[in-house]
Structures are given as C-alpha cells and as structure tokens.
Backbone as numpy.savetxt, mean C-alpha at the origin, in Angstrom:
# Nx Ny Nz CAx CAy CAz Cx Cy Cz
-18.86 -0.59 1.06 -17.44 -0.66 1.43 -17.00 0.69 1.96
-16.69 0.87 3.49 -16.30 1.93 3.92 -14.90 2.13 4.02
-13.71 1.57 3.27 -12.75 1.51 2.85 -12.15 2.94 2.38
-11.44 3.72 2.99 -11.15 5.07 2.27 -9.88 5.55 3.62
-9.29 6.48 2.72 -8.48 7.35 3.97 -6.92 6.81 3.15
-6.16 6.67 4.33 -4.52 6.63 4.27 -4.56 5.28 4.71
-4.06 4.37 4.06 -4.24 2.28 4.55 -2.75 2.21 4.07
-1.57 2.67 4.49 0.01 2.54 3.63 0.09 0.99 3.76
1.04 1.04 2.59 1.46 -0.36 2.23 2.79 -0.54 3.55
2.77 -1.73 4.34 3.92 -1.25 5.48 4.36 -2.78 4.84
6.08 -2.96 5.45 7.05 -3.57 4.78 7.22 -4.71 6.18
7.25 -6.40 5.93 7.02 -6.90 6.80 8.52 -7.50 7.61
9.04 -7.16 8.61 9.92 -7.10 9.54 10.77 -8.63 9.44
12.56 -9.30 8.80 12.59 -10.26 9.27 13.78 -10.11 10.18
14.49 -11.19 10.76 15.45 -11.32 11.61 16.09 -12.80 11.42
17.17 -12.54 10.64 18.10 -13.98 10.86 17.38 -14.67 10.25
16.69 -13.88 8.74 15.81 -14.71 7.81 14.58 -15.69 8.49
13.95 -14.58 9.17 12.82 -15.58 9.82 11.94 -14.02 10.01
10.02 -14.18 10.35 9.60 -13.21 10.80 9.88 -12.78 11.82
9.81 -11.50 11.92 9.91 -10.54 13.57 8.84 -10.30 13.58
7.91 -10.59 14.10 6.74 -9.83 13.82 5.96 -9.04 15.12
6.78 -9.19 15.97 6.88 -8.75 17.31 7.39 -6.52 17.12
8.06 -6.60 15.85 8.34 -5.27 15.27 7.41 -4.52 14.28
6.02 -4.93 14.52 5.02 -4.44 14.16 3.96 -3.58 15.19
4.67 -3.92 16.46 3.81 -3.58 17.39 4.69 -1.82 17.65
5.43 -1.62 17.40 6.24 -0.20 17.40 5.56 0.24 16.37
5.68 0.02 14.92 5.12 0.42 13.62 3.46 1.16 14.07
2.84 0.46 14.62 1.48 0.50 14.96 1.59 1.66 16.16
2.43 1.86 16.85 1.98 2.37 17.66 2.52 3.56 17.29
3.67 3.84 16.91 3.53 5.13 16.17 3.30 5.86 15.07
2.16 5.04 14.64 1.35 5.61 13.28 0.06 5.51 13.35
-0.32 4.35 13.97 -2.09 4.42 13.77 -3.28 5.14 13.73
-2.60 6.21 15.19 -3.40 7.45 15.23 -3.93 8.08 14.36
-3.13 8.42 12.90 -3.14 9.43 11.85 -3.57 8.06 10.06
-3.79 7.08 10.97 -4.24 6.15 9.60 -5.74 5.39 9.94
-5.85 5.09 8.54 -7.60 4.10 8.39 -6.78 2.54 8.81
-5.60 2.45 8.62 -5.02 1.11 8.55 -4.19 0.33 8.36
-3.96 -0.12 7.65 -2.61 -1.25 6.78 -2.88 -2.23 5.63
-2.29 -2.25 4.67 -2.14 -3.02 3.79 -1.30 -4.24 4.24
-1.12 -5.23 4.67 0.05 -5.96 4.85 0.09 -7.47 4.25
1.25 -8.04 3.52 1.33 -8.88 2.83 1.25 -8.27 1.45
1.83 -7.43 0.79 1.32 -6.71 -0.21 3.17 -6.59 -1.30
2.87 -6.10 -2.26 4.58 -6.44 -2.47 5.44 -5.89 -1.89
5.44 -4.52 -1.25 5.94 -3.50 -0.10 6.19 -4.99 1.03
5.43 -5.70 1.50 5.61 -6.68 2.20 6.46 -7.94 2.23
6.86 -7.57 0.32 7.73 -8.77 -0.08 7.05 -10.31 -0.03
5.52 -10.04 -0.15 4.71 -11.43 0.19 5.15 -11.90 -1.33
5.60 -12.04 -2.35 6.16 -12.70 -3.50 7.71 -13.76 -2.88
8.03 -12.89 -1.64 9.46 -14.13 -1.27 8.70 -14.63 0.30
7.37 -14.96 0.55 7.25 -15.18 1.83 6.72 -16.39 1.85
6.23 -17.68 2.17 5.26 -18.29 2.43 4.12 -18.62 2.44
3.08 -19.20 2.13 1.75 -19.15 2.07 1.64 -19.02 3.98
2.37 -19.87 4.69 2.18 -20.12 6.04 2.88 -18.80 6.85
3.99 -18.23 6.18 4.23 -16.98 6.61 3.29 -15.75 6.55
2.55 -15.81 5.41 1.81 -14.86 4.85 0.42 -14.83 6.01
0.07 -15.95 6.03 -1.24 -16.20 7.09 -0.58 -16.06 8.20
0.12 -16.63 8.96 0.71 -15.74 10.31 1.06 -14.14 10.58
1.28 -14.02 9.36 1.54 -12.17 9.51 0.03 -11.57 9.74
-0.74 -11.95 8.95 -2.36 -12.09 9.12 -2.99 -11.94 10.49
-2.60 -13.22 10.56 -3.31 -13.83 11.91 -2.93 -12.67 13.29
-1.26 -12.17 12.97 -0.86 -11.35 14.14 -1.30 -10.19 14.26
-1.24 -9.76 12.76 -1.62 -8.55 13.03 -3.11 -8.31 13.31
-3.87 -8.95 12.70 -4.69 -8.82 12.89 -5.70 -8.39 14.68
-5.03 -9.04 15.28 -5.11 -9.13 16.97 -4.57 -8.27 17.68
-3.61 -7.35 16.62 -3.89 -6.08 16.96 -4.16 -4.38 16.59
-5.15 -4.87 15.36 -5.73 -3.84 14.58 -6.74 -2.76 15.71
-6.90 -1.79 16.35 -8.19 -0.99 17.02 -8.84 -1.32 16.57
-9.84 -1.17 17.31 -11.31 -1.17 16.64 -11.63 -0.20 15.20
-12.33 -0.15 14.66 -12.39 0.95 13.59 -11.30 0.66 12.41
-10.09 0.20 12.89 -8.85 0.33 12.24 -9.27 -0.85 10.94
-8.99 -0.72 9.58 -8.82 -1.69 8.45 -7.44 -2.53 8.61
-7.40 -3.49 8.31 -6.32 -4.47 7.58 -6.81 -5.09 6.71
-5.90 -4.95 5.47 -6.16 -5.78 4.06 -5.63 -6.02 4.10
-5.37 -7.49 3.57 -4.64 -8.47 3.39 -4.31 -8.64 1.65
-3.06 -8.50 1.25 -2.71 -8.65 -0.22 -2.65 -10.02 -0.33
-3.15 -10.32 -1.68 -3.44 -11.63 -2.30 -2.41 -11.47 -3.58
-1.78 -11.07 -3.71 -0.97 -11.16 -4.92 -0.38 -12.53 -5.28
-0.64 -13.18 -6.16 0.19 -14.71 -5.99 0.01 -15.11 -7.70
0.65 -16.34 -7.90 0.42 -16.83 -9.31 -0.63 -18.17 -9.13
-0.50 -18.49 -7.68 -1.55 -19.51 -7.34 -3.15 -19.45 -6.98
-3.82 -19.47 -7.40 -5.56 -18.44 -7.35 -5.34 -19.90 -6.01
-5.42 -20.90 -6.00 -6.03 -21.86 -4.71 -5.43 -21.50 -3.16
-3.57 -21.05 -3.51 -2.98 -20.41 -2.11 -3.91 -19.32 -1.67
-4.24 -18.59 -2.78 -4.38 -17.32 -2.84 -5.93 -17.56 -2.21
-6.60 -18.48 -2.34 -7.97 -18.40 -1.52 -8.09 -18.76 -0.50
-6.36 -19.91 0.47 -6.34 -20.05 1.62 -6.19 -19.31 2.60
-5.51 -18.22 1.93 -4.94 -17.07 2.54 -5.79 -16.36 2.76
-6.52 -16.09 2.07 -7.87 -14.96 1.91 -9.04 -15.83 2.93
-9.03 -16.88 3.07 -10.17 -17.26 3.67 -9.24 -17.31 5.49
-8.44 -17.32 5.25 -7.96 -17.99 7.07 -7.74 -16.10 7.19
-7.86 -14.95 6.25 -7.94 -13.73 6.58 -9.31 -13.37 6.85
-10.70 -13.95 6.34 -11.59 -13.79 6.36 -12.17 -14.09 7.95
-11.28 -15.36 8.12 -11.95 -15.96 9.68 -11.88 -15.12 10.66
-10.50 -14.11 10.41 -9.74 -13.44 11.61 -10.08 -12.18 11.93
-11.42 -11.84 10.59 -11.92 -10.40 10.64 -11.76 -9.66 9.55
-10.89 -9.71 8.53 -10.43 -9.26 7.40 -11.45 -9.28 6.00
-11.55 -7.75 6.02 -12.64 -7.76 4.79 -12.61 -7.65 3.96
-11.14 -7.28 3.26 -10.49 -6.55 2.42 -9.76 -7.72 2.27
-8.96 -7.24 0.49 -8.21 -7.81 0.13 -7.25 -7.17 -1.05
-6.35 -6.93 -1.28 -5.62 -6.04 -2.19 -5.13 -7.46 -3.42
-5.96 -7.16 -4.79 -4.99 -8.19 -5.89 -4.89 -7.11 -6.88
-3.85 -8.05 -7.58 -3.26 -7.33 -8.87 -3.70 -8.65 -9.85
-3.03 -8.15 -11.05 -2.83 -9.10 -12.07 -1.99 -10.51 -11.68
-1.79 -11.63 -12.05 -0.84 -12.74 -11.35 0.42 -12.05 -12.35
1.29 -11.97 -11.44 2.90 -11.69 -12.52 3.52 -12.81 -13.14
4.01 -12.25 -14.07 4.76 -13.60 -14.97 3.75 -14.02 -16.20
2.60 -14.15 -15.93 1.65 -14.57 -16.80 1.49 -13.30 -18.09
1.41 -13.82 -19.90 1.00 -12.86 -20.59 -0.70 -12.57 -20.27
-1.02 -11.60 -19.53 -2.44 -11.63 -19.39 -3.12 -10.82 -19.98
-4.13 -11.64 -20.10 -5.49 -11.07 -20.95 -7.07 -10.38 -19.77
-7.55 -9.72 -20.27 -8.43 -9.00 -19.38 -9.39 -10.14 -18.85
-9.92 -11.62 -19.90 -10.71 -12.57 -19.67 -9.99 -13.07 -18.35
-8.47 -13.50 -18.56 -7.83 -14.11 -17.54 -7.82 -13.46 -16.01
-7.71 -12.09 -16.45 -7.47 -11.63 -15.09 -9.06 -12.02 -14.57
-10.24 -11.39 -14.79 -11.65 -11.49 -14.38 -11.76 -12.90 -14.13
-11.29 -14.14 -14.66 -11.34 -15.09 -14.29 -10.62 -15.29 -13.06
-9.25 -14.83 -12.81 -8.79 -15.44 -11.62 -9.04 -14.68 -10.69
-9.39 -12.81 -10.54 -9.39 -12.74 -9.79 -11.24 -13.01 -9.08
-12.11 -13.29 -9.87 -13.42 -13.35 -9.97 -13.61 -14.85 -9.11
-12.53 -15.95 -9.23 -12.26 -17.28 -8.57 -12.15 -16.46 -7.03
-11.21 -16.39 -7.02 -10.73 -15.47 -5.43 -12.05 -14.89 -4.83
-12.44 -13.62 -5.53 -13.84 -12.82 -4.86 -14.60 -13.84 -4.29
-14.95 -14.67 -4.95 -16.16 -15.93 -4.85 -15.83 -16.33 -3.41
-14.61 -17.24 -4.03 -14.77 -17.86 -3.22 -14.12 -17.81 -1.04
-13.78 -16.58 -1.69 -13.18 -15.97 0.09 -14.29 -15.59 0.37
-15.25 -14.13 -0.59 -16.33 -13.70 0.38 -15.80 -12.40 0.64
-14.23 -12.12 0.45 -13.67 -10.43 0.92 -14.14 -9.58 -0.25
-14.30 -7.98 0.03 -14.12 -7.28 -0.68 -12.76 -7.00 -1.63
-13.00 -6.71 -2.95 -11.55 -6.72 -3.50 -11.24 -5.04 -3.62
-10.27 -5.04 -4.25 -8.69 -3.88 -4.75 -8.76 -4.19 -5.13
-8.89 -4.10 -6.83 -8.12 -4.58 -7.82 -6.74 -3.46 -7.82
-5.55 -4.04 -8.08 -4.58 -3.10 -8.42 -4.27 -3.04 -9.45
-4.03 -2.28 -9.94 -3.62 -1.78 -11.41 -2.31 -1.54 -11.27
-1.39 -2.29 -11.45 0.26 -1.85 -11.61 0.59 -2.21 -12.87
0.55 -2.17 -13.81 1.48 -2.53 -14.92 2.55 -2.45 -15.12
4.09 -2.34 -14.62 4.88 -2.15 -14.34 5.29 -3.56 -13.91
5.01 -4.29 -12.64 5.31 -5.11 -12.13 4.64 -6.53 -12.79
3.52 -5.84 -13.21 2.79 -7.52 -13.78 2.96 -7.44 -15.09
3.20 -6.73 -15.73 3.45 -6.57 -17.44 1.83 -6.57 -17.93
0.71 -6.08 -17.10 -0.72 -6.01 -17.88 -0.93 -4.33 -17.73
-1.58 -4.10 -18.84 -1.38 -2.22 -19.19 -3.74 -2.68 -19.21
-3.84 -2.02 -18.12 -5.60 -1.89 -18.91 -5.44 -0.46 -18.66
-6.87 -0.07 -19.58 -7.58 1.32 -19.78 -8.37 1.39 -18.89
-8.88 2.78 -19.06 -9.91 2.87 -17.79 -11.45 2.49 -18.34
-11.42 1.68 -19.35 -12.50 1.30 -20.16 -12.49 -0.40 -19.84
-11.34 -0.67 -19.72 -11.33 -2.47 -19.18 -11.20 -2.49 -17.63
-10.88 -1.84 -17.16 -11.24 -1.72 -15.61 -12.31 -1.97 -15.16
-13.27 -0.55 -15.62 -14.72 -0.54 -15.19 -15.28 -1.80 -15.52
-14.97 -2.51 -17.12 -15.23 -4.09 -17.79 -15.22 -4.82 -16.80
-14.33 -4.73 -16.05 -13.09 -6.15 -15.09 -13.84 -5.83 -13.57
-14.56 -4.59 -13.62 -15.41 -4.31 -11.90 -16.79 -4.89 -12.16
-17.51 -4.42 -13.42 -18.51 -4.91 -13.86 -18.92 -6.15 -13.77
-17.71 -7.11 -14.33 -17.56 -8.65 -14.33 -17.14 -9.35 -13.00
-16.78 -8.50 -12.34 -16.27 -9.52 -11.38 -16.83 -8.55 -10.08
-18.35 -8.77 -9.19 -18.60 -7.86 -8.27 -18.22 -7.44 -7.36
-17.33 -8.56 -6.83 -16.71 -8.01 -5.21 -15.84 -7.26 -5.37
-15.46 -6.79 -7.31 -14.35 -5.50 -6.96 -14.93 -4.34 -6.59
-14.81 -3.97 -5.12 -15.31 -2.34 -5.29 -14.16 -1.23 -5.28
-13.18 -1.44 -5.17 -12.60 -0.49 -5.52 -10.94 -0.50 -6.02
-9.93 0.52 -6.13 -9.35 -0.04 -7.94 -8.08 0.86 -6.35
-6.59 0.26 -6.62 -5.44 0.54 -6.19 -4.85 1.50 -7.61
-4.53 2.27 -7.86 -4.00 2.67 -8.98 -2.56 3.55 -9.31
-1.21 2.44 -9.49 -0.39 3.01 -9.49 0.06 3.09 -11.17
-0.61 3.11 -12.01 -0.56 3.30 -13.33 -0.42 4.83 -13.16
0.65 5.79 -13.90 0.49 6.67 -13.43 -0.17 7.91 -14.60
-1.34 7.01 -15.24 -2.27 7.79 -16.22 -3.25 8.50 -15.27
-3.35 9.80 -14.77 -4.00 10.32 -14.02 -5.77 10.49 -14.52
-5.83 10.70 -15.77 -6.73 10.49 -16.13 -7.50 9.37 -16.26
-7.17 7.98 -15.93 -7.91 6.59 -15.79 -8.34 6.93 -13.97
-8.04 8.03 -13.04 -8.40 7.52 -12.07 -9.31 9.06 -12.20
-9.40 9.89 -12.94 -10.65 10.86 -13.52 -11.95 10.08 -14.04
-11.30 8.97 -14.71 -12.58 8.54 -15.61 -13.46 7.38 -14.80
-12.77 6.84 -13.97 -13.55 5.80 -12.89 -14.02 6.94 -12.34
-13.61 7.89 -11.23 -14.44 8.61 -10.36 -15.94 9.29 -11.23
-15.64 9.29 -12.68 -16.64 10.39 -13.31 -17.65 9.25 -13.67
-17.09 8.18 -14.18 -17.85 6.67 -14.97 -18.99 5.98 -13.64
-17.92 5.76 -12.55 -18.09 4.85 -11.73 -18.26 4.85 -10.64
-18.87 3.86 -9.79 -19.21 4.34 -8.20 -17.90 3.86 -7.21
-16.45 3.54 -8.10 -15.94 2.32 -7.53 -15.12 3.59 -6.37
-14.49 2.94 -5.68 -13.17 4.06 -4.55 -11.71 3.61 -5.06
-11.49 4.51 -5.34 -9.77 4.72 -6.47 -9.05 4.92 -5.25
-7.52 4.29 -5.04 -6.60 4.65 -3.91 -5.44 5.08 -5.10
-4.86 5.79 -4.72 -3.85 6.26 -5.37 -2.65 5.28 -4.99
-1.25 4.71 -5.62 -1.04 3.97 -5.76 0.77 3.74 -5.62
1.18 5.17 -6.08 2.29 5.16 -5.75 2.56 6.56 -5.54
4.01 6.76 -4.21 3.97 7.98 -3.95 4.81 9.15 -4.48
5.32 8.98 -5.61 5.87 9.81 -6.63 4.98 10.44 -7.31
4.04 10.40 -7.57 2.95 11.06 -7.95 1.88 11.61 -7.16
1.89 11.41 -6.04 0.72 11.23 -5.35 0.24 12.50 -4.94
0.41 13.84 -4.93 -0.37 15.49 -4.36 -1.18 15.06 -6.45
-0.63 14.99 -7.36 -1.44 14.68 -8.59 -2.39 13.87 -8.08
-2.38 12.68 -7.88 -3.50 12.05 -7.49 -4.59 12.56 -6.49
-3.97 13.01 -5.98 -5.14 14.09 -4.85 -5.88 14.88 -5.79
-5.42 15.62 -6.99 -6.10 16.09 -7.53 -6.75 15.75 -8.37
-6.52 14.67 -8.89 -7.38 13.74 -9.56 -8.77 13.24 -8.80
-8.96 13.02 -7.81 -9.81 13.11 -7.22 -10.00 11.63 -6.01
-9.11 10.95 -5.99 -9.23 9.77 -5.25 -9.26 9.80 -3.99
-9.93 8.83 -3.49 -10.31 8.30 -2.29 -9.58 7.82 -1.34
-8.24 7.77 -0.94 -7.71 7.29 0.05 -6.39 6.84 -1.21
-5.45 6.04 0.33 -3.67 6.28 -0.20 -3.80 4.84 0.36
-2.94 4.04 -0.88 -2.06 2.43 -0.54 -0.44 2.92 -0.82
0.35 3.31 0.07 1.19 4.21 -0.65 2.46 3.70 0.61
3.33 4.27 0.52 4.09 4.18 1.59 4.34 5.56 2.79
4.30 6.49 2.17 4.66 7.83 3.07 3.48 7.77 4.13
2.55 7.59 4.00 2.03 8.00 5.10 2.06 7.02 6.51
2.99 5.96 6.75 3.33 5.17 7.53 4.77 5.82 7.95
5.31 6.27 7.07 6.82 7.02 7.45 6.78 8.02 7.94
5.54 9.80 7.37 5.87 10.54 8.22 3.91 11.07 8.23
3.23 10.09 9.50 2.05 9.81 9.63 0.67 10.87 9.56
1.94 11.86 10.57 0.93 13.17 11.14 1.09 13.98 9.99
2.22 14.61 9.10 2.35 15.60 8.18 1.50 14.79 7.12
1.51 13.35 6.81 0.27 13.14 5.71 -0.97 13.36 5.93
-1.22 12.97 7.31 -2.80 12.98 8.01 -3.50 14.54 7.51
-2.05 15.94 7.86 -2.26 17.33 8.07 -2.66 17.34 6.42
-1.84 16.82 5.56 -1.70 17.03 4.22 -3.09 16.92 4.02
-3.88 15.53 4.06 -4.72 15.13 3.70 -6.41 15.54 3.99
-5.86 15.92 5.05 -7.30 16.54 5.92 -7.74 18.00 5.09
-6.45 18.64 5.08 -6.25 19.97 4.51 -7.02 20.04 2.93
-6.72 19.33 2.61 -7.01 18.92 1.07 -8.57 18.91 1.09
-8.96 17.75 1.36 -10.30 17.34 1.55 -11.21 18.64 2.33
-10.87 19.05 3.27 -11.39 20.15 3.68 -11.26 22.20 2.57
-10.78 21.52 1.56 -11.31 22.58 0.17 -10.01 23.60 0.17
-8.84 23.20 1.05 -7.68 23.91 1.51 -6.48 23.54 0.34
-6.53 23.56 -0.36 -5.49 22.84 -1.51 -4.21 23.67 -1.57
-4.06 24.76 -1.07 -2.64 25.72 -0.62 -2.21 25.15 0.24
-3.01 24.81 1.41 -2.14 25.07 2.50 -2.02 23.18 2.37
-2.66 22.12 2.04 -2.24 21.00 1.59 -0.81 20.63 1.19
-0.82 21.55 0.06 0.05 21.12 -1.15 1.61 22.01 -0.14
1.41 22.92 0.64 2.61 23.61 1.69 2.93 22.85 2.77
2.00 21.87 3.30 2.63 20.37 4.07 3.24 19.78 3.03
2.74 19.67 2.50 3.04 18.26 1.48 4.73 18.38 0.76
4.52 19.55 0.27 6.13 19.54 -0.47 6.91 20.05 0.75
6.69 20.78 1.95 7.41 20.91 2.71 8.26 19.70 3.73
7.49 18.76 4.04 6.95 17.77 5.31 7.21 16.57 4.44
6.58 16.35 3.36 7.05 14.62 2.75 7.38 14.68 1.45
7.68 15.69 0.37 8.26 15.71 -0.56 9.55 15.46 -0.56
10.74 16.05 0.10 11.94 15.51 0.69 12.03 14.04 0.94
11.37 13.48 1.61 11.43 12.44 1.51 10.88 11.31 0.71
9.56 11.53 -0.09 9.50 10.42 -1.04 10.47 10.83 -2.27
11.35 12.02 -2.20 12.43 12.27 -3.52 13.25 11.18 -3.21
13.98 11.34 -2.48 15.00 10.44 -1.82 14.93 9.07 -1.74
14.13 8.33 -1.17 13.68 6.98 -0.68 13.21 6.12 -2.15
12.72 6.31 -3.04 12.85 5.63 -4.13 12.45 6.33 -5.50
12.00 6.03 -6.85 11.10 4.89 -6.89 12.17 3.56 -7.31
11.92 2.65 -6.85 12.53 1.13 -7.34 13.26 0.33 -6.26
13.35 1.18 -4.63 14.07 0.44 -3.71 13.22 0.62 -2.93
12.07 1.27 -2.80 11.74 1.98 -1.65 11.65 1.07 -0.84
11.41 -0.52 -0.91 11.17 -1.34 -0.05 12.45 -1.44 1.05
13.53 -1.84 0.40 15.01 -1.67 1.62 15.28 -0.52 1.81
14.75 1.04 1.48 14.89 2.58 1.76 14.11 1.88 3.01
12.66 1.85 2.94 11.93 1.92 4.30 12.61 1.47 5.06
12.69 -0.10 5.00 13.04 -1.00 6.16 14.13 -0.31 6.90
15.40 0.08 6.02 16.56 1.26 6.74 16.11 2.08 7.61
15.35 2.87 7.03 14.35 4.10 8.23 13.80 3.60 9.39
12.85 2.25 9.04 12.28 2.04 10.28 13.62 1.23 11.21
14.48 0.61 10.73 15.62 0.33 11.55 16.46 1.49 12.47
16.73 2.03 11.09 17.14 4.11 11.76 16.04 4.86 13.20
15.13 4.43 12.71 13.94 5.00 14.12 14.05 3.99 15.10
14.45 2.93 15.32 14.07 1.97 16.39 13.09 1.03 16.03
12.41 1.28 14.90 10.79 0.35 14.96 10.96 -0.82 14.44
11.96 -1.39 13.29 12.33 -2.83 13.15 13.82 -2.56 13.44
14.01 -4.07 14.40 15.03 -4.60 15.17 15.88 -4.88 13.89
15.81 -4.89 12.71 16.66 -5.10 11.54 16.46 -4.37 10.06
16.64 -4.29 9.32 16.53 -3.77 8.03 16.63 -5.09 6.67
16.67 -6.10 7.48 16.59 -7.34 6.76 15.69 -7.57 5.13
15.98 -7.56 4.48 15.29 -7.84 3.18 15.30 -9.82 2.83
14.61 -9.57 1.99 14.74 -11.16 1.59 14.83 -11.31 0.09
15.85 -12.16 -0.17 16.18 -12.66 -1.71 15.05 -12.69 -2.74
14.78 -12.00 -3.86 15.78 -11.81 -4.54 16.14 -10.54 -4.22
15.50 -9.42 -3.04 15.40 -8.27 -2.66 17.53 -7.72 -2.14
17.98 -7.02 -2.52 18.92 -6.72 -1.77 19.13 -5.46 -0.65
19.97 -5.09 0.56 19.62 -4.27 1.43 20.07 -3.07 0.87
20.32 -1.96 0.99 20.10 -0.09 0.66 21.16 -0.35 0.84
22.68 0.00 0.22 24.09 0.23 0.16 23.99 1.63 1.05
25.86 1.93 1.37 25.38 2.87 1.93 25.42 4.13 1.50
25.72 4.24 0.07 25.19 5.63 -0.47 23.97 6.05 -0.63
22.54 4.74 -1.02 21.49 4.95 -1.25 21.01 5.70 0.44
21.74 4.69 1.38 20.86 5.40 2.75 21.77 6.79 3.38
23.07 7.00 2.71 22.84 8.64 2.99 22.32 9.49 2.69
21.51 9.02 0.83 20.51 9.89 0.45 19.41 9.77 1.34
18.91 8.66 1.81 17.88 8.22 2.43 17.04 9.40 3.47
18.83 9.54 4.42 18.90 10.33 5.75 19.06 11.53 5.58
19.16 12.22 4.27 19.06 13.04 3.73 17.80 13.94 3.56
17.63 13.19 2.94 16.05 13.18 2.42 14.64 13.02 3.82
15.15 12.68 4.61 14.49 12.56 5.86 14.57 13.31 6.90
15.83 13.49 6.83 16.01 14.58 8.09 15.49 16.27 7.60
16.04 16.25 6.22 15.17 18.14 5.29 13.73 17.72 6.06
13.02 16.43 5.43 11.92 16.56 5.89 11.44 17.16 7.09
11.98 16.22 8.32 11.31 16.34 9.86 11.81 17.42 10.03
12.61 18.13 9.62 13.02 19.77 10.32 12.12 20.58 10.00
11.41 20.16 8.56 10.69 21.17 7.90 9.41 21.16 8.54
9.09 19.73 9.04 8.10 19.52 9.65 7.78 20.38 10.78
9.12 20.20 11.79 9.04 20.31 13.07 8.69 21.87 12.68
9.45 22.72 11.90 9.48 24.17 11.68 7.87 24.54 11.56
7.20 23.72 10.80 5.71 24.07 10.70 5.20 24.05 11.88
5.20 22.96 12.83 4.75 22.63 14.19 4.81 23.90 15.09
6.50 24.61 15.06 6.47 25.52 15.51 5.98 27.26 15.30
C-alpha cells in the first residue's frame, strides 16, 4: 500500500439541497499540486446525510478526475455493512483502492463487532482499508493493543486514520507494527508529526495547500525548526479559528469566501457558520495568508 503523504478530508459541495459537484473541479485545481489526494465521502463530506446513490456519484465524478498518480479514497462510514459494500465495490470498478472506515456509529461496539463488520467490507470489495479510530463520534475508545488485534484479524487493514488524540497509540503502532498511521485531526496535528506518522486525513492541507506541502516536506527532510516556523506561522491561525466541532460549515464558508464552492450549503442535521463564527473564521485566515505571503517574500 503506497498510500502516504497529505490525502485531506475535502467537504462535498451542495446547491438548492442537491450535489454541485461541478465545484470540485476548482477545489482540485487549486490544491492538487501540493497533495497525494482526497478523502471524499468521509464525515468532513457529510456522507452520514447523503445517499447511497449520492455517495457513488460523488465517486464516480470524482474519480474521472483524479491525475494520474493522484489517490482517492472513498469513505465507507455507514451503519449498513451491505450499502457499505455497494459503494465500495461501484468505487472499486472506477479505480479506487482505498477505502476510509470507522466503527458503525450508534452501535454499543465491541472490538469482535467491529472486526466483523469491517472484515465483511475488506472481503468483500477487495479495497485496501483505514481503519479510523475516532472515538468521539462513534462512542468506541480502542487501545493501541486492540488495534494492532483488529489489523491482525482483519487483513486488508493496512493502515489506521487516527484522530484519538492519545499520541502515544500512534508511537506504539509505528514501533509494534508495519501498519501507515495518518494523523487524524488538525488540532493536534505538528504533535502528530512528531509522533511519527505517515501522511494527513485532516482538513488544512486542502485549505492552505502549499504552506502544508512546505510544512511537511520540511519536517520529513530532518528540518523540524524550520517545519514547525511554517506551521505555526502559515496554518496555525487558521486551524485555531475554523474549529474543532464546526469545521465542516467553517470550510464550506472559506471555500465559498475563495470562489471554489458556488455555496456554503450544509445539509441537515448540519447547520451553516453564523456570522460571528465566520468573522472568526476570516480572521483566522487572513493572520494566516499574510503570514504566509510574508514568508514567500
């Protein structure tokens, strides 16, 4: 699984409560350069209020226009393991090798249950998995001792999403295990760099592409000063601002604010960024790009 790098979770575009998906082709074009890819259909995507038939059309589109080289994973998050393998398989047809799951939400789950459903899925699509680790959203808390259990048992997981924000469970896979850890959420995330992980499912690096790319390169290349001096300069400002707990209608605002979706539309039970949240928003965005631009110069 050559799966690694910056793959942000990007937020899927509607209009007059229907897809835009025609506002993905801006998204892509001013970010791809500086990414491995996209996550899409993922909860950032709001695929919990979308369609099984929406979900596979977002698929299907984007897919046709991924570069060459470029990843798309397709999130499987669902409470239905059978949707959840239509989806994954009509992603499989279209090129899609990847697949991002979590725990099913709502369910009290047990580690047997999860390896069972998501071990149904692996089978029977054929994609490589993510397992994600959110506990937060699904109400399941594992260790980094039932993880490795839950990769062991179920093979097509090769590698673990991890927004649990025990830094040390994504120490003990890299030290335990051969699996590729993505760091998971971006309130934490220069920690997770140092923890040692393999690539970002995150949101910032779709928002401000090139200062993560600089961040990241810097890092990896044994530079951890001058990293961590993009990083709080260039996108700290802005993942302060933008959430944690809205970031989904923060983004969509921004990319509406830039031109790149024709709306800022959310979908029920989701509500849109009031407008105090998005003066922090623009706040928090604009410190950024100045700080940016200031480095540039």
């Amino acid at each position: 699984m050559a799966l690694i790098g910056n793959i942000p979770v990007i937020p899927t575009p509607f209009l007059n409560g229907k897809l835009h998906l025609s506002d993905f082709d801006k998204l892509i074009e001013r970010t791809i350069d500086s990414l491995e890819g996209y996550v899409v259909c993922g909860s950032t995507g709001e695929a919990p209020a979308m369609s099984k038939e929406e979900r596979i059309e977002t698929v299907d589109y984007l897919s046709k226009k991924m570069p060459k080289g470029k990843e798309l994973v397709v999130g499987l998050g669902h409470t239905n393991a059978e949707e959840s393998i239509e989806i994954g398989l009509r992603a499989a047809a279209v090129g899609v090798t990847s697949a991002l799951i979590p725990s099913p939400y709502y369910f009290p789950n047990s580690l047997n249950m999860v390896v069972e459903y998501v071990g149904e899925i692996a089978e029977k699509t054929g994609l490589d998995i993510v397992f994600y680790d959110n506990p937060v959203t699904t109400n399941t808390r594992f260790t980094a001792k039932e993880l490795i259990q839950l990769a062991d048992s179920v093979p097509g997981i090769k590698a673990i999403k991890m927004t649990d924000h025990s830094v040390s469970k994504i120490r003990a896979l890299k030290q335990e295990t051969d699996l590729i850890v993505f760091g998971g959420d971006d309130i934490v995330c220069f920690r997770n760099f140092e923890a040692g992980i393999d690539g970002n499912m995150i949101i910032a690096p779709c928002v401000m592409p090139k200062e993560f790319k600089a961040s990241w390169d810097a890092y990896n290349s044994g530079d951890r000063e001058t990293s961590y001096q993009i990083f709080s300069k260039s996108i700290l400002p802005f993942i302060h601002m933008f959430g944690p707990g809205d970031e989904i209608p923060t983004t969509k605002q921004l990319f509406y604010h830039l031109g790149i979706f024709t709306s800022s539309e959310t979908r029920l039970p989701l509500l849109p960024a009031d407008g105090q949240r998005i003066k922090e928003l623009m706040l928090g965005y604009q410190i950024a790009t100045k700080e940016s631009d200031a480095i540039a110069n």
